[in-house]
C-alpha positions as CSV (number, residue, x, y, z in Angstrom):
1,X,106.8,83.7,119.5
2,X,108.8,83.9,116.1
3,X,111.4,86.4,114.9
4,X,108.7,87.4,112.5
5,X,106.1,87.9,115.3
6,X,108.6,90.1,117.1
7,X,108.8,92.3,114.3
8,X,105.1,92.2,113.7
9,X,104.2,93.5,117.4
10,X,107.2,96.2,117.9
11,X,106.0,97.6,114.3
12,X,102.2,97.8,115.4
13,X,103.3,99.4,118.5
14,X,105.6,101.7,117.2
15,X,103.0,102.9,114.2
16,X,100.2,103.5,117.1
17,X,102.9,106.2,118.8
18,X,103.0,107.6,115.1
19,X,106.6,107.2,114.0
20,X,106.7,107.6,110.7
21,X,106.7,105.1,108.2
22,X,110.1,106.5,106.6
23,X,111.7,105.3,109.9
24,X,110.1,102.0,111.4
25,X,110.3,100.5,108.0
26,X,113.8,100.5,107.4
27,X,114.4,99.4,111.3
28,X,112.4,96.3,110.2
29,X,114.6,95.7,107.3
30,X,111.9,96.2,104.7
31,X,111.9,97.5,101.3
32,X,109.6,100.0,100.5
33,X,107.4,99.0,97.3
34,X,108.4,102.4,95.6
35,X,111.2,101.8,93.6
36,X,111.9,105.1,92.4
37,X,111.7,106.7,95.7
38,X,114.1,104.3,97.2
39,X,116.8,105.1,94.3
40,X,116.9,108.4,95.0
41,X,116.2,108.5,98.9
42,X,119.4,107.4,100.4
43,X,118.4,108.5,104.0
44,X,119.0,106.2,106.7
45,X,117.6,108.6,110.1
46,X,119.9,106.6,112.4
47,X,119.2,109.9,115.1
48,X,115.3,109.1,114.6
49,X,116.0,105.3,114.6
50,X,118.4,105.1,117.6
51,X,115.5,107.1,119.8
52,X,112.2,105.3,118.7
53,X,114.5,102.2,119.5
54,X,115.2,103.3,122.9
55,X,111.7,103.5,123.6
56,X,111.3,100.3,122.2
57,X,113.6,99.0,124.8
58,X,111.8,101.0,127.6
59,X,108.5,100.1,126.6
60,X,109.6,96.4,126.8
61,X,111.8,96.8,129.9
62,X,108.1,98.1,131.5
63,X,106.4,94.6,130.9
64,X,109.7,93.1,132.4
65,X,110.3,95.8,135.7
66,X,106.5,96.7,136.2
C-alpha cells in the first residue's frame, strides 16, 4: 500500500457516503481544475472536514476493533 493508494481508497469511500466534492478534495490536497472558481472560492470547511475525518478514523478503527 502506497501513500497514493491511501488517498485513493479513503476518497472512494468517502464519495460513496456522498461528501461533497467541495470538501474531500481539498482534504486530499488536490487542486480543483477550475481555475476561476478556485480564485474566488477561498473556503476551506475545516467544520465539514474535521467531521468527515472523524468518520474516517471510525470507519478505519472498525476494520482494526471489529
Amino acid at each position: 500500500m502506497t501513500n497514493h493508494g491511501f488517498k485513493h481508497t479513503a476518497s472512494n469511500m468517502l464519495n460513496e457516503i456522498e461528501y461533497p466534492a467541495d470538501v474531500i478534495e481539498p482534504q486530499m490536497a488536490h487542486v480543483t481544475p477550475n481555475m476561476v472558481r478556485d480564485t474566488h472560492n477561498n473556503a476551506r470547511l475545516i467544520p465539514t472536514r474535521v467531521k468527515m475525518m472523524a468518520e474516517w478514523a471510525g470507519y478505519i478503527d472498525s476494520l482494526i476493533n471489529p
